[in-house]
C-alpha positions as CSV (number, residue, x, y, z in Angstrom):
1,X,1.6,-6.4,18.6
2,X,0.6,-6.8,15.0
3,X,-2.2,-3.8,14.1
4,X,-2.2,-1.5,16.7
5,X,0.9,0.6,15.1
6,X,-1.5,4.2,14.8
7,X,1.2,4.5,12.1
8,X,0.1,1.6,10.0
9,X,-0.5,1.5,6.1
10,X,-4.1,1.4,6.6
11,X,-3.5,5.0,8.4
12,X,-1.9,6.0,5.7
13,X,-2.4,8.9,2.8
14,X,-0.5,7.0,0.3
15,X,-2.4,4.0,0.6
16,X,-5.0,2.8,-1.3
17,X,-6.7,-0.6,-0.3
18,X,-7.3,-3.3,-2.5
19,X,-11.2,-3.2,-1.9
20,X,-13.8,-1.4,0.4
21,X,-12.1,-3.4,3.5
22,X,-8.7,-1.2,4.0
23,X,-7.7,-4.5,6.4
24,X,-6.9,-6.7,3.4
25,X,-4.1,-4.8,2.0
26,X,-3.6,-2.3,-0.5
27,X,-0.9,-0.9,-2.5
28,X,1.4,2.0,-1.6
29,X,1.3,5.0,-3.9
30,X,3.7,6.9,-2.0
31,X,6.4,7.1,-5.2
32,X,5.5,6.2,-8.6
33,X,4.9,2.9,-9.8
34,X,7.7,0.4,-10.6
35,X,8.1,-1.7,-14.3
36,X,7.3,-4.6,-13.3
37,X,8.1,-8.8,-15.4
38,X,5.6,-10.8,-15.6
39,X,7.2,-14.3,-16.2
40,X,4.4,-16.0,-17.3
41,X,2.9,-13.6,-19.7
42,X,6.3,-12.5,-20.6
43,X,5.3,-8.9,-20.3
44,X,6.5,-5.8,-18.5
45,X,4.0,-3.9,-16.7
46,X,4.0,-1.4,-14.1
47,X,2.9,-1.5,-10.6
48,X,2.5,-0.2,-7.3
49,X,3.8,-2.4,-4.6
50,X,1.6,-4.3,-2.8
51,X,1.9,-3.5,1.0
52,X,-0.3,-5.4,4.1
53,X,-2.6,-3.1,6.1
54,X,-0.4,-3.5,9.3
55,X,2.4,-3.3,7.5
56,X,4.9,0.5,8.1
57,X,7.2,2.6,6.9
58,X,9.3,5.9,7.6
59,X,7.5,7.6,4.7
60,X,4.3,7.3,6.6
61,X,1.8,10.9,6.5
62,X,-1.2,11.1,8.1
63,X,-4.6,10.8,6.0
64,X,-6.7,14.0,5.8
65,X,-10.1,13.8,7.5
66,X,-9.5,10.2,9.2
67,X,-10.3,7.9,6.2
């Protein structure tokens, strides 16, 4: 069942969402971030991947205090 993993990226320390909702995705700063090409600019940038609240991992730790 999608989003009752108590292990979720929401759940997460290394997650930060994208806005004050944590349910609408975030991005995972569990490693550094990753240079990233834009096409359409034709630039490199870097980046944190982008990750889906429900979404898991074997890197996942615990957030302090809950949220």
């Amino acid at each position: 069942m999608e989003g009752t993993n108590p292990m979720s990226c929401k759940d997460c320390h290394h997650f930060k969402p994208r806005d004050e909702e944590a349910d609408s995705g975030g991005s995972c700063r569990r490693y550094p971030p990753q240079m990233v090409f834009l096409i359409e600019e034709e630039q490199t940038v870097s980046a944190f991947p982008l990750v889906e609240a429900t979404h898991w991992c074997g890197e996942f730790k615990a957030q302090f205090g809950g949220h």
